[in-house]
BADRENBA-529085 format. One record per residue (C-alpha): residue number from 1; residue in three letters; x, y, z. Coordinates in Angstrom, 1 decimal, padded with zeros to 4 digits, always signed. Example, Ala and Ser with C-alpha at 12.3 -4.5 7.8 and 13.67 -1.06 7.14 Angstrom:
  pos  code       X       Y       Z
    1   ALA  +012.3  -004.5  +007.8
    2   SER  +013.7  -001.1  +007.1
END
This chain:
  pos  code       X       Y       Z
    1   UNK  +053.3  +110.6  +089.6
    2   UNK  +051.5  +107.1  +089.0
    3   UNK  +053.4  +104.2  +088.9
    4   UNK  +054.1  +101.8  +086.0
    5   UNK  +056.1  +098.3  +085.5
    6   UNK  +060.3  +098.6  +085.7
    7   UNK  +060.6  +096.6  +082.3
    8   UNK  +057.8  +099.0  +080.8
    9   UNK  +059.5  +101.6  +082.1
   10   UNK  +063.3  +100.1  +080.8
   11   UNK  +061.9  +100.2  +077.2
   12   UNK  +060.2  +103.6  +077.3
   13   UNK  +063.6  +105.0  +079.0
   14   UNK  +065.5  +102.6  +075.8
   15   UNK  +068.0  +105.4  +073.6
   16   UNK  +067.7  +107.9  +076.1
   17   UNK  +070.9  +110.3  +076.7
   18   UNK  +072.8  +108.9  +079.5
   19   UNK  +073.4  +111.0  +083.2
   20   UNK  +075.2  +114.0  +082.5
   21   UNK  +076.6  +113.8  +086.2
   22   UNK  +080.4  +113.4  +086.2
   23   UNK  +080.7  +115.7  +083.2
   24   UNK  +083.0  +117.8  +085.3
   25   UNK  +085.6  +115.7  +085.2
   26   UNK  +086.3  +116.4  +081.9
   27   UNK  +086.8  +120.0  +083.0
   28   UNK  +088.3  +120.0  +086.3
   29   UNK  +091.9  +120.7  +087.2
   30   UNK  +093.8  +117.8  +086.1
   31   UNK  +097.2  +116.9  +088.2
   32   UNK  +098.9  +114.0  +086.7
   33   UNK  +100.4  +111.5  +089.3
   34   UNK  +102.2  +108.3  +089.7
   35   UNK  +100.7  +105.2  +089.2
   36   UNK  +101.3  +103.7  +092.6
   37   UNK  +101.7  +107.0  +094.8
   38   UNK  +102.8  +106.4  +098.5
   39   UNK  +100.1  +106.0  +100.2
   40   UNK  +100.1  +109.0  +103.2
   41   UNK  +099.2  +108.4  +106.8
   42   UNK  +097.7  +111.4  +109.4
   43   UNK  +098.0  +110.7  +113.1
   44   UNK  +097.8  +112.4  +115.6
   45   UNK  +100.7  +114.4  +117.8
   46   UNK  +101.6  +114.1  +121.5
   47   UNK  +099.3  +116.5  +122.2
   48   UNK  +096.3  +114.0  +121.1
   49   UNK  +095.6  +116.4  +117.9
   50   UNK  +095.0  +115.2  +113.9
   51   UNK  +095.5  +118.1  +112.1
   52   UNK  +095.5  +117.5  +108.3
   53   UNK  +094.8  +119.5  +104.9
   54   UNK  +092.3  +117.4  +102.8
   55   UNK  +092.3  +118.4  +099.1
   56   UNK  +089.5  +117.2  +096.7
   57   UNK  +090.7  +117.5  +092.8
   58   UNK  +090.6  +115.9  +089.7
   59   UNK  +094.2  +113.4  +089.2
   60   UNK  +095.3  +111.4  +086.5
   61   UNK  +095.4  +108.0  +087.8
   62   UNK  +096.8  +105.0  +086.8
   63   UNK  +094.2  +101.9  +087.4
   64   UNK  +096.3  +098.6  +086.1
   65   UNK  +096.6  +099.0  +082.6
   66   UNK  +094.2  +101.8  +082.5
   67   UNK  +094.6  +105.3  +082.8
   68   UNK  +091.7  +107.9  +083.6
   69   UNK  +090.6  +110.8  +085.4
   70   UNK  +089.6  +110.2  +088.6
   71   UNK  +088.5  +112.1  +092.0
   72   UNK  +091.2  +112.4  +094.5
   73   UNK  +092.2  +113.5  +098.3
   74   UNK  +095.4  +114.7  +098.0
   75   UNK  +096.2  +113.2  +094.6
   76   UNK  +095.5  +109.8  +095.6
   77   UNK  +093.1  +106.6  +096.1
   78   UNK  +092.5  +106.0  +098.6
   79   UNK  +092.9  +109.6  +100.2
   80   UNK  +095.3  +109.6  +103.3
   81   UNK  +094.5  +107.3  +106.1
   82   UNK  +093.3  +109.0  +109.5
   83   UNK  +094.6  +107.9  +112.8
   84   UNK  +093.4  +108.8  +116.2
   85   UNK  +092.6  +107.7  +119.7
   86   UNK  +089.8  +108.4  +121.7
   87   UNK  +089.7  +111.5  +123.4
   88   UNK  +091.6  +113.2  +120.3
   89   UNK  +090.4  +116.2  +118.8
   90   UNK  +090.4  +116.2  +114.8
   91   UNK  +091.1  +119.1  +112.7
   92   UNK  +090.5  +118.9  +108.6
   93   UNK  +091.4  +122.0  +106.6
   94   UNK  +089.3  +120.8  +103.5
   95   UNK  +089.8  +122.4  +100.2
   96   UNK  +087.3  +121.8  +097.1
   97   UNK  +089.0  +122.1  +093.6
   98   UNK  +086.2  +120.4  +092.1
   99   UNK  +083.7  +122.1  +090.0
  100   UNK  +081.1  +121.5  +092.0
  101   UNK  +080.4  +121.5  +095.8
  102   UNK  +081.1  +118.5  +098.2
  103   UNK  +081.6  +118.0  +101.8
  104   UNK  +082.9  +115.5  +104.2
  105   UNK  +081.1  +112.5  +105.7
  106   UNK  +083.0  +110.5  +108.9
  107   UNK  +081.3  +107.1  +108.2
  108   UNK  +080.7  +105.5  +111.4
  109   UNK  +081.6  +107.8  +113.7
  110   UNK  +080.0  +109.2  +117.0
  111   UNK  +080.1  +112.7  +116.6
  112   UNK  +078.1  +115.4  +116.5
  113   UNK  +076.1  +115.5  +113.6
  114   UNK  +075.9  +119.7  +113.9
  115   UNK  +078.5  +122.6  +112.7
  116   UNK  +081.7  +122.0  +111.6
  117   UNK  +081.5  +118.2  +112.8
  118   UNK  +079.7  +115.2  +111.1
  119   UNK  +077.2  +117.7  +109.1
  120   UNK  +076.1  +116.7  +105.9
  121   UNK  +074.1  +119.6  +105.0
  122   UNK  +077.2  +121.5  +104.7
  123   UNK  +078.1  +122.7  +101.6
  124   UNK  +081.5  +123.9  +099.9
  125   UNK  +081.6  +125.4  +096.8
  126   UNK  +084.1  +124.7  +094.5
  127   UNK  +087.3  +126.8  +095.2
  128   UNK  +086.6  +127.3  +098.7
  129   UNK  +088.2  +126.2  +102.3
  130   UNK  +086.6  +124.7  +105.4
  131   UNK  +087.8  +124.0  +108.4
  132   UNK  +086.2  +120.6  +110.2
  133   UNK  +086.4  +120.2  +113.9
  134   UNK  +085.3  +117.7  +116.4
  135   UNK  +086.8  +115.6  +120.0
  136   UNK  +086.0  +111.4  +119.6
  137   UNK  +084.5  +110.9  +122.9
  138   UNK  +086.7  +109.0  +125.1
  139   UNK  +084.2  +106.1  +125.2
  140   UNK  +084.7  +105.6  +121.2
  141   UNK  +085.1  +102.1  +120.3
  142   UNK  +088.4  +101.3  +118.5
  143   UNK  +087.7  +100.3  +114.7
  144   UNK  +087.9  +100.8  +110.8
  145   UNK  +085.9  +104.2  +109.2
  146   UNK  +085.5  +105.7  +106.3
  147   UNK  +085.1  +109.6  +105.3
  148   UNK  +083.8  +110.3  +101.7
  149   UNK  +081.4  +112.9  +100.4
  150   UNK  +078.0  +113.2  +101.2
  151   UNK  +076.3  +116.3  +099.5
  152   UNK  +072.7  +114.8  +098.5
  153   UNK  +072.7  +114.4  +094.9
  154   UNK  +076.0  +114.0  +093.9
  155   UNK  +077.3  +111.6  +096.2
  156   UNK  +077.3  +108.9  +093.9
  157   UNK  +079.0  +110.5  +090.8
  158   UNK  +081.8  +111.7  +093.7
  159   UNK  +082.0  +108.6  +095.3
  160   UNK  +082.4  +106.1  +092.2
  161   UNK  +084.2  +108.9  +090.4
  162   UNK  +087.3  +108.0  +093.5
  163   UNK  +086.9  +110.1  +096.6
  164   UNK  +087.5  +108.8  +100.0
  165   UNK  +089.1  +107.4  +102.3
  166   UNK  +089.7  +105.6  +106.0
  167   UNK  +089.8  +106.5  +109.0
  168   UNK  +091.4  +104.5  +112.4
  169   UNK  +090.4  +104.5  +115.2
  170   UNK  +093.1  +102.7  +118.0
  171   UNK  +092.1  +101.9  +121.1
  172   UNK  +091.4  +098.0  +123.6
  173   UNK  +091.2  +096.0  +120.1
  174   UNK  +094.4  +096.5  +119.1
  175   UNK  +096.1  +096.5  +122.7
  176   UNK  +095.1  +092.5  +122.7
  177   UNK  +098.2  +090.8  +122.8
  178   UNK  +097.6  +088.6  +119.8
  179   UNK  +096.0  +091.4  +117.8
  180   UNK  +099.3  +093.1  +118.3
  181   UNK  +101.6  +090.3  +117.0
  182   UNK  +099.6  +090.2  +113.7
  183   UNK  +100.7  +092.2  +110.6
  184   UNK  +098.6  +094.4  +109.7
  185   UNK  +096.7  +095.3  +106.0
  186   UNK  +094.0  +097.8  +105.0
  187   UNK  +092.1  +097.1  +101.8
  188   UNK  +090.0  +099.9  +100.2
  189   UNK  +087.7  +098.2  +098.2
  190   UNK  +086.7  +100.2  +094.9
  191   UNK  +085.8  +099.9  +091.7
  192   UNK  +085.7  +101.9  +088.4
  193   UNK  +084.9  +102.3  +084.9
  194   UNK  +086.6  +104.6  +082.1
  195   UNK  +085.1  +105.5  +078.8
  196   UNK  +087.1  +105.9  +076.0
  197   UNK  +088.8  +109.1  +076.5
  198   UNK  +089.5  +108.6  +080.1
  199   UNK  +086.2  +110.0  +081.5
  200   UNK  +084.3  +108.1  +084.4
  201   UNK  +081.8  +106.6  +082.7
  202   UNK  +078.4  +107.9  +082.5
  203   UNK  +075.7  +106.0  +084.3
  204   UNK  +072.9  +104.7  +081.9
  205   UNK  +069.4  +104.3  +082.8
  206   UNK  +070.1  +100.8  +084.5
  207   UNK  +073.0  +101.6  +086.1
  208   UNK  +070.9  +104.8  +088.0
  209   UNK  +068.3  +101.9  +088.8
  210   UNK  +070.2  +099.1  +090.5
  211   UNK  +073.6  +101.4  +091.4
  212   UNK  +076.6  +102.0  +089.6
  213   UNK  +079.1  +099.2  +089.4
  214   UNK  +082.8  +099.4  +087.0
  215   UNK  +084.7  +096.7  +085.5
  216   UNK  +088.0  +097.5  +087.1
  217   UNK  +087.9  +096.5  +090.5
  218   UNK  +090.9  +097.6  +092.8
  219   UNK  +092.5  +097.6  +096.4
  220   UNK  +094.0  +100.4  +097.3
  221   UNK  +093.4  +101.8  +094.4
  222   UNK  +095.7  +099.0  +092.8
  223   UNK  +094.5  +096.0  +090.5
  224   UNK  +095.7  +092.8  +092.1
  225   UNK  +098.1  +093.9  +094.4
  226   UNK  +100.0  +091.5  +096.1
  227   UNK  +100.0  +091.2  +100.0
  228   UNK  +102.5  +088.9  +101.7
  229   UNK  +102.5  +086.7  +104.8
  230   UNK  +104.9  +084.5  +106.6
  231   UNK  +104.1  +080.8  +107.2
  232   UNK  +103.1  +080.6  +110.5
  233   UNK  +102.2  +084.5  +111.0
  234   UNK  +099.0  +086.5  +111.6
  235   UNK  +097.7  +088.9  +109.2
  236   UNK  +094.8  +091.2  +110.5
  237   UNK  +092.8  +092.5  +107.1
  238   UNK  +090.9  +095.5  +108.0
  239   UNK  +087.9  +095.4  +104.7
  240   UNK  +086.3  +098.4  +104.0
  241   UNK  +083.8  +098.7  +101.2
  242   UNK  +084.1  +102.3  +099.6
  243   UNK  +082.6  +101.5  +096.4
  244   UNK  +079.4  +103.2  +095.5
  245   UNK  +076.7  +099.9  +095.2
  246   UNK  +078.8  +096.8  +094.5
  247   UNK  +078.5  +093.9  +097.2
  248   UNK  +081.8  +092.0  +097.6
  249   UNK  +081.3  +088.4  +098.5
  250   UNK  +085.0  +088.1  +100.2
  251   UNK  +086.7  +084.5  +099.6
  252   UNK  +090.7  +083.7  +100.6
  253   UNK  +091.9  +080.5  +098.6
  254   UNK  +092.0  +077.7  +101.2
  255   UNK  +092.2  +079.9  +104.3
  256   UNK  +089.0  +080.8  +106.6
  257   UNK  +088.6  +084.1  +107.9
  258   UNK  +088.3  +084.9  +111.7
  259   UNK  +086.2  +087.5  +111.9
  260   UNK  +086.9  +089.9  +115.2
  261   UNK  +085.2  +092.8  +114.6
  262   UNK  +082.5  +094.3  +112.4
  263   UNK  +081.6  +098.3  +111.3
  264   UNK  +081.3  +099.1  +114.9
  265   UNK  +084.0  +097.6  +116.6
  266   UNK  +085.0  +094.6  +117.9
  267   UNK  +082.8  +091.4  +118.8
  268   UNK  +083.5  +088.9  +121.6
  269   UNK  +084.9  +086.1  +120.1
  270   UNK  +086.5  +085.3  +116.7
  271   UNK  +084.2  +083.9  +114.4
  272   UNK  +085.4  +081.3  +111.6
  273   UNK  +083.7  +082.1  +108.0
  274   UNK  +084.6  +081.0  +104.8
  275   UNK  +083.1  +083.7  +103.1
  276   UNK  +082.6  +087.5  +103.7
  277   UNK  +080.1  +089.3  +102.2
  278   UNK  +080.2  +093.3  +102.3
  279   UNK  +077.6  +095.7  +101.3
  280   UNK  +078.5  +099.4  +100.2
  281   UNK  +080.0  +101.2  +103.3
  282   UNK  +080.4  +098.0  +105.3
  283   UNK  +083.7  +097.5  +107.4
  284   UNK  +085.3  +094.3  +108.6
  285   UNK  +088.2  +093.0  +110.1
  286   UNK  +089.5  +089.3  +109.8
  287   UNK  +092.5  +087.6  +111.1
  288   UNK  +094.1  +084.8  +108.7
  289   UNK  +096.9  +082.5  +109.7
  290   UNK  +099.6  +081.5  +107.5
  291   UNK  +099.3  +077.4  +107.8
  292   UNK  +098.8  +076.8  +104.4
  293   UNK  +102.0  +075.2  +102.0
  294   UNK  +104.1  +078.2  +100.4
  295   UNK  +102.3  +079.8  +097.7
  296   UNK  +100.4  +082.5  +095.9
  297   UNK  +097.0  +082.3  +097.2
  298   UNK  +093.9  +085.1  +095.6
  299   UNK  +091.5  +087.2  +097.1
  300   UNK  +088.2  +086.3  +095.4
  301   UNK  +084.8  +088.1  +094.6
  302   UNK  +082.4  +085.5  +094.1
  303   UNK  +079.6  +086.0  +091.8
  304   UNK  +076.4  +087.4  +094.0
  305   UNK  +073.0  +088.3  +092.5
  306   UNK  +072.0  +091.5  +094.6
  307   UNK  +068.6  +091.2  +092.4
  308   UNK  +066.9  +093.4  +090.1
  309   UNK  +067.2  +093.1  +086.7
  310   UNK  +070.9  +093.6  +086.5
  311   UNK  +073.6  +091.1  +086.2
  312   UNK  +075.5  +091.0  +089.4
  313   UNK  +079.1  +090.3  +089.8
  314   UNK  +080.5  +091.8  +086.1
  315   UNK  +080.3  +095.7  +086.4
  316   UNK  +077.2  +094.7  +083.1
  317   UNK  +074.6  +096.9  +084.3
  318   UNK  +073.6  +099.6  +082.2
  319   UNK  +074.4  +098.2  +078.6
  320   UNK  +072.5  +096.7  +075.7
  321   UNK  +069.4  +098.9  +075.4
  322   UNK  +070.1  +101.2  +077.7
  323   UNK  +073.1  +102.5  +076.6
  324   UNK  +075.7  +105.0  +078.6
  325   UNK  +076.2  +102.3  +081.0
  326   UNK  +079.4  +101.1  +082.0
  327   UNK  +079.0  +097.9  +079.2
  328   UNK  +079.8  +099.9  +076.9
  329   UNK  +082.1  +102.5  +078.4
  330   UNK  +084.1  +100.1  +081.0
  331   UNK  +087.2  +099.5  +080.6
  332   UNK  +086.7  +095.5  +080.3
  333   UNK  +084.4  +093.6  +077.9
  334   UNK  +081.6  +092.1  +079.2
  335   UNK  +083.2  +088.8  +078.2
  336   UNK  +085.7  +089.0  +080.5
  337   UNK  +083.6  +089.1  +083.4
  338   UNK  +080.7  +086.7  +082.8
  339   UNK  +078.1  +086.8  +085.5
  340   UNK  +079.3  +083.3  +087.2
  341   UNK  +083.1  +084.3  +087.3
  342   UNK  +085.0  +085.0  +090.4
  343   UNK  +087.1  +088.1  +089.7
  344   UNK  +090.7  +088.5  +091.6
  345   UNK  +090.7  +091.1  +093.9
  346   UNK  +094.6  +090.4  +094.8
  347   UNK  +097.0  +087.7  +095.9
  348   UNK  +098.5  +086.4  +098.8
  349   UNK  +102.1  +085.5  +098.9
  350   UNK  +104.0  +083.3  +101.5
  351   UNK  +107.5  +084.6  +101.9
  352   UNK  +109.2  +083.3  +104.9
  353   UNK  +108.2  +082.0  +107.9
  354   UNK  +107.7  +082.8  +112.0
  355   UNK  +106.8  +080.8  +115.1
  356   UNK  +103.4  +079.7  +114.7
  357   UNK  +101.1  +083.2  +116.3
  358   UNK  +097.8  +082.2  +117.6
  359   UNK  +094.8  +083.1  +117.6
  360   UNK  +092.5  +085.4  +120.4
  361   UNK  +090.4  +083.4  +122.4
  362   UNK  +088.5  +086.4  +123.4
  363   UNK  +088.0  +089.8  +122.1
  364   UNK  +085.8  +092.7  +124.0
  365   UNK  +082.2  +091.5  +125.4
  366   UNK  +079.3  +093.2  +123.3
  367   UNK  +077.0  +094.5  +126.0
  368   UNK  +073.3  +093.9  +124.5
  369   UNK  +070.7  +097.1  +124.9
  370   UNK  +067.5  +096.7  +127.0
  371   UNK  +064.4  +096.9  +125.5
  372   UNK  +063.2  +100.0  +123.3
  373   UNK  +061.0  +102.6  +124.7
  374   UNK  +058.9  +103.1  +120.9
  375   UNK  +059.1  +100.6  +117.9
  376   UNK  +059.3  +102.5  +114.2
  377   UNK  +058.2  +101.1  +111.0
  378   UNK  +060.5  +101.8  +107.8
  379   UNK  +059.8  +100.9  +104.6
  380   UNK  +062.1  +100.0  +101.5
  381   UNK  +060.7  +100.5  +098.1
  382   UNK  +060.8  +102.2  +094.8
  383   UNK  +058.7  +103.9  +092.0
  384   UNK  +058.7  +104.8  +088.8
  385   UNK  +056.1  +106.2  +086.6
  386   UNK  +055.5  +109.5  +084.6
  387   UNK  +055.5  +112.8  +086.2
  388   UNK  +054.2  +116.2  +084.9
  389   UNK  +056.3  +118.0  +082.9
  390   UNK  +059.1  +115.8  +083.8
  391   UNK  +058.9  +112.9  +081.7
  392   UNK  +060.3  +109.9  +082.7
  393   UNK  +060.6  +109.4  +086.9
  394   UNK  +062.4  +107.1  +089.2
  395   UNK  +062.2  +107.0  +092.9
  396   UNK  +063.6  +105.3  +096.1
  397   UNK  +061.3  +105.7  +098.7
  398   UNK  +061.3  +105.3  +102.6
  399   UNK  +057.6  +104.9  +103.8
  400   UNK  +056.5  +106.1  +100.1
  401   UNK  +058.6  +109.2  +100.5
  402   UNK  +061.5  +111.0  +098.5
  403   UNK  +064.1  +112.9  +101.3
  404   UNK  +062.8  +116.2  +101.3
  405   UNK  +065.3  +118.5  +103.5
  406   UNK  +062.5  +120.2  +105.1
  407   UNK  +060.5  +117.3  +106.4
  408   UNK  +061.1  +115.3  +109.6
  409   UNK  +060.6  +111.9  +109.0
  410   UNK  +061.6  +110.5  +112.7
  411   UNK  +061.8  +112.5  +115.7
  412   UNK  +063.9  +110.6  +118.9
  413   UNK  +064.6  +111.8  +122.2
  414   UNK  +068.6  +111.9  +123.2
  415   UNK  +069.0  +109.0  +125.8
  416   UNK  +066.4  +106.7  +124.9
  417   UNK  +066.6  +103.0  +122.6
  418   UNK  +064.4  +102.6  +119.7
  419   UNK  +063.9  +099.4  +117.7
  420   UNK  +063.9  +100.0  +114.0
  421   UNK  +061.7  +097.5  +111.6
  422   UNK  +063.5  +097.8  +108.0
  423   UNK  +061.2  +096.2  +105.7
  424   UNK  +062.5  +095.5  +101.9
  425   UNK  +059.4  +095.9  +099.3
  426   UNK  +061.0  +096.2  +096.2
  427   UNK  +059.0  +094.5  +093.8
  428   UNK  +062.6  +093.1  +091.8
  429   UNK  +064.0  +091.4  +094.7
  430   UNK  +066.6  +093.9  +094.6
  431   UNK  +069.0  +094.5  +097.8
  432   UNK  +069.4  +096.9  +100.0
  433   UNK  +071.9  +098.7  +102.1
  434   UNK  +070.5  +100.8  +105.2
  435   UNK  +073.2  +103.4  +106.8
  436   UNK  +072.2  +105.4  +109.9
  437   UNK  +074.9  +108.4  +111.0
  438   UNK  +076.2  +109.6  +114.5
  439   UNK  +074.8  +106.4  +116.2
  440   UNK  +075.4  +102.7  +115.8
  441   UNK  +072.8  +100.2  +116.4
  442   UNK  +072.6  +096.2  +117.1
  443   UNK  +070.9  +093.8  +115.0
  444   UNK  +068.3  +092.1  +117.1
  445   UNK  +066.5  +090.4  +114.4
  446   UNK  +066.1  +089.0  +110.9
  447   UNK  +062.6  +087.9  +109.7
  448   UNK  +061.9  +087.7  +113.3
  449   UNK  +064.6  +085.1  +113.8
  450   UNK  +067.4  +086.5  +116.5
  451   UNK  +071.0  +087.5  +115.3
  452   UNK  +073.4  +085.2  +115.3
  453   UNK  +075.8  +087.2  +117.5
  454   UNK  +075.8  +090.2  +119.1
  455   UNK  +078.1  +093.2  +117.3
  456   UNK  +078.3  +096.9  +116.5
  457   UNK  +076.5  +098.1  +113.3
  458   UNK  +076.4  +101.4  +111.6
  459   UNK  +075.4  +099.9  +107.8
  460   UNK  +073.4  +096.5  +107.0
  461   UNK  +072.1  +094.9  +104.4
  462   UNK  +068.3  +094.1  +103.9
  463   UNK  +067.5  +091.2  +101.2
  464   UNK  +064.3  +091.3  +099.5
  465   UNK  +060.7  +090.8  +101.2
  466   UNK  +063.2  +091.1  +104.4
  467   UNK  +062.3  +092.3  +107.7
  468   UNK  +065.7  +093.5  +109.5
  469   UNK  +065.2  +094.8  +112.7
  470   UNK  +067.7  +097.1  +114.7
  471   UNK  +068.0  +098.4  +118.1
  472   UNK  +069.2  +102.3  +118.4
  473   UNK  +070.7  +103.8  +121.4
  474   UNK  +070.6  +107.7  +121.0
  475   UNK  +073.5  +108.9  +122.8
  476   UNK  +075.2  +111.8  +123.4
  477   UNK  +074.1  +114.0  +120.8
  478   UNK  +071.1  +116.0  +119.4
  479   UNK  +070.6  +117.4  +116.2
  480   UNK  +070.1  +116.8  +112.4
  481   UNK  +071.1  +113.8  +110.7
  482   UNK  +070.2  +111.1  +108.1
  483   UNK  +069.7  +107.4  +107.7
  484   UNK  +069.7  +106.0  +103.7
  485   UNK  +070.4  +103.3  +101.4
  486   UNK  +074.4  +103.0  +100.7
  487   UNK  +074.2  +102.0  +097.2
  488   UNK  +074.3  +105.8  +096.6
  489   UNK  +072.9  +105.8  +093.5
  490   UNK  +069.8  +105.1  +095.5
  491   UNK  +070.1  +107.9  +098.2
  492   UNK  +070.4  +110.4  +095.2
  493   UNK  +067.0  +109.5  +093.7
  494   UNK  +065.4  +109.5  +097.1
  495   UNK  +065.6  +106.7  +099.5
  496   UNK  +066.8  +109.1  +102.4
  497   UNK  +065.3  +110.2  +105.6
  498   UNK  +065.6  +113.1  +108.2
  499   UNK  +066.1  +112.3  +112.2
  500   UNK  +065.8  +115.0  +114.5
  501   UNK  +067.8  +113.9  +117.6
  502   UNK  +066.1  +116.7  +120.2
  503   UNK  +067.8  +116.7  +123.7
END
């Protein structure tokens, strides 16, 4: 394949027949629900077990004033929310009643990345059962997860079509006294497009190229739902970003966010920000205190340029010449969501009031990692160019390879620390989002200038001609597992790579 200029290759590509990935939707098993379905929770029993049935279908679900056919767990968006503890064994009887195969991903967790645990080479068929199984080690951290799918090449079409959900894990964080006075929100950030009939929305050529963003953006699975908080309370908001490649740039009308803990658990002390910005499968939790005047209050989405050639912030990818991109398929005009608008993600109500709750003055000490025992170099990029018999190709490349299932691309021994030197060469400027599963890392360094703060990482974002470096203990487990971009579109076409953890 030799490579050739992204506009070049955007006018070559120009009346081509969008993606026919989500086309299942239109023939799966359709169960029609309620608009706002109770939301279920799974926790575990006295005998420190989660045992749940997971069932991924197709559901008629109400989006605001939209209705479409989505991807559901059990019926619903997000699917139920997971609770355990560490030490507790977990046991998902998952169902597929898709029409093609998926599997399970536990975002963030540290788990076995082998059998019937974290695995994503798994692979169920539609109309059959599997049984998941793993313990959370009693050293787990307490935090905010996410399980979704994770069968390579379908994981974006699954994920923006509506599947997944969250996953809690309670432990010291929430046993701090303050943390324990504060009410308590989860928002499952997601968005979606329909076409006209009701379908997901076809990705266009664009939309493959920068990742899949839709016009209707919800919490919860709800447009602008409305939270409330006491004058004077505490409200801990636990953020996770589920949607497939749109970065949420978080803003709360006139109240700061204290943020206490990040994908991997908790940091030391609160930090004050006035913005929040969230890649795809980023977690964060904030605490807010009521101390403004009564009122209604919104959650914002700035505008943010992620780069490329897209317009960031409007769901706009994917239209004019491209066509079959969610311009032209989404269920709001472009007009409605010009690139420098802030769009409402939902509103914050005052009703009441409380004796002023304060704030934690310390949270749970981040013990930094000694030094690595071998340095890697990774690199970001993409191609596109013509390819034999193939027409048309584009690629997202680590080190100037596709994922190829058979190939190791790093080989670590279990017990040691590596440092990990992500370097973004995409020639756009466009951002990235770097995932590694079964172990969390640190952040030591941005273009060689130290991390702010020390915190627990499992996803992080790499701007363009950036040099992130991260610092890997490999604990407890060896096996198989992955590291990849998180605007899934990307990992799809290529930008995945293969660890072999060997004991």
């Amino acid at each position: 394949m030799y490579s050739i200029n992204r506009r070049k290759f955007l006018i070559l590509s120009s009346g081509a027949a969008g993606s026919a990935l989500l086309t299942h939707c239109a023939n799966s098993p359709v169960a029609s629900v309620p608009a706002r379905p109770p939301l279920s929770i799974a926790t575990t029993n006295h005998d420190g077990l989660l045992e749940v049935a997971l069932e991924a279908s197709s559901s008629l679900i109400n989006l605001g004033d939209q209705q479409g056919h989505c991807l559901t767990y059990n019926g619903t968006i997000p699917g139920p929310r997971l609770e355990a503890k560490p030490g507790d064994t977990v046991r998902i009887h998952f169902r597929n009643r898709l029409e093609q195969p998926t599997n399970l991903h536990y975002h963030g967790l540290h788990i076995p990345p082998i059998a019937n645990a974290d695995n994503i080479f798994l692979s169920v068929s539609p109309g059959d059962t599997f049984s998941y199984e793993f313990t959370l080690p009693q050293s787990h951290p307490a935090g905010t997860f996410y399980y979704h799918p994770h069968l390579h090449g379908a994981v974006a079409e699954q994920v923006f079509g509506g599947l997944g959900g969250i996953f809690v894990v309670r432990g010291e964080l929430d046993d701090i006294p303050e943390i324990q006075t504060a009410k308590e929100e989860f928002l499952f950030l997601k968005d979606f497009a329909f076409d006209a009939n009701g379908q997901i929305s076809l990705p266009g050529h664009m939309d493959l190229m920068q990742g899949r963003e839709g016009t209707i953006l919800t919490v919860n699975g709800q447009v602008n739902p409305t939270l409330s908080l006491k004058s004077g309370e505490l409200l801990r908001l636990r953020l996770i970003n589920a949607s497939a490649s749109r970065f949420y740039r978080l803003q709360l009308e006139q109240h700061p966010f204290y943020l206490i803990a990040t994908d991997g658990g908790a940091i030391a002390q609160p930090i004050e920000l006035q913005e929040l910005l969230l890649s795809p499968g980023e977690r964060a939790e904030v605490l807010v205190q009521g101390t403004q005047p009564p009122g209604q209050y919104r959650l914002l989405n700035l505008p943010y340029d992620r780069g490329g050639m897209g317009m960031m912030g409007g769901g706009m990818m994917g239209g004019g010449m491209m066509g079959g991109g969610m311009m032209h398929h989404g269920s709001t005009s472009p007009a409605q969501f010009p690139q420098n608008t802030p769009q409402i993600l939902a509103t914050l109500s005052y009703q009441g009031s409380t004796d002023p709750q304060l704030l934690p003055q310390q949270l749970i000490a981040v013990k930094l990692l000694p030094e690595p025992v071998h340095t890697r170099r990774i690199e970001l990029s993409m191609s596109m160019g013509m390819s034999s018999g193939m027409g048309m190709k584009m690629a997202f490349l680590f080190n100037g390879k596709e994922f190829d299932m058979d190939r190791v691309d790093a080989t670590v021994k279990l017990g040691t620390i590596e440092d990990w030197e992500l370097i973004n060469l995409d020639p756009d400027g466009m951002e990235h989002s770097f995932h590694l599963h079964t172990n969390p890392f640190q952040i030591v360094s941005r273009n060689h200038q130290p991390e702010s703060y020390p915190a627990w990482k499992d996803t992080v974002r790499i701007r363009a001609n950036e040099t992130v470096r991260i610092r890997i203990p490999f604990q407890d487990y060896p096996g198989r597992t992955v590291y990849h971009c998180h605007v899934l579109d990307h990992e799809d076409l290529g930008m995945m790579g293969l660890v072999d953890i060997q004991a």
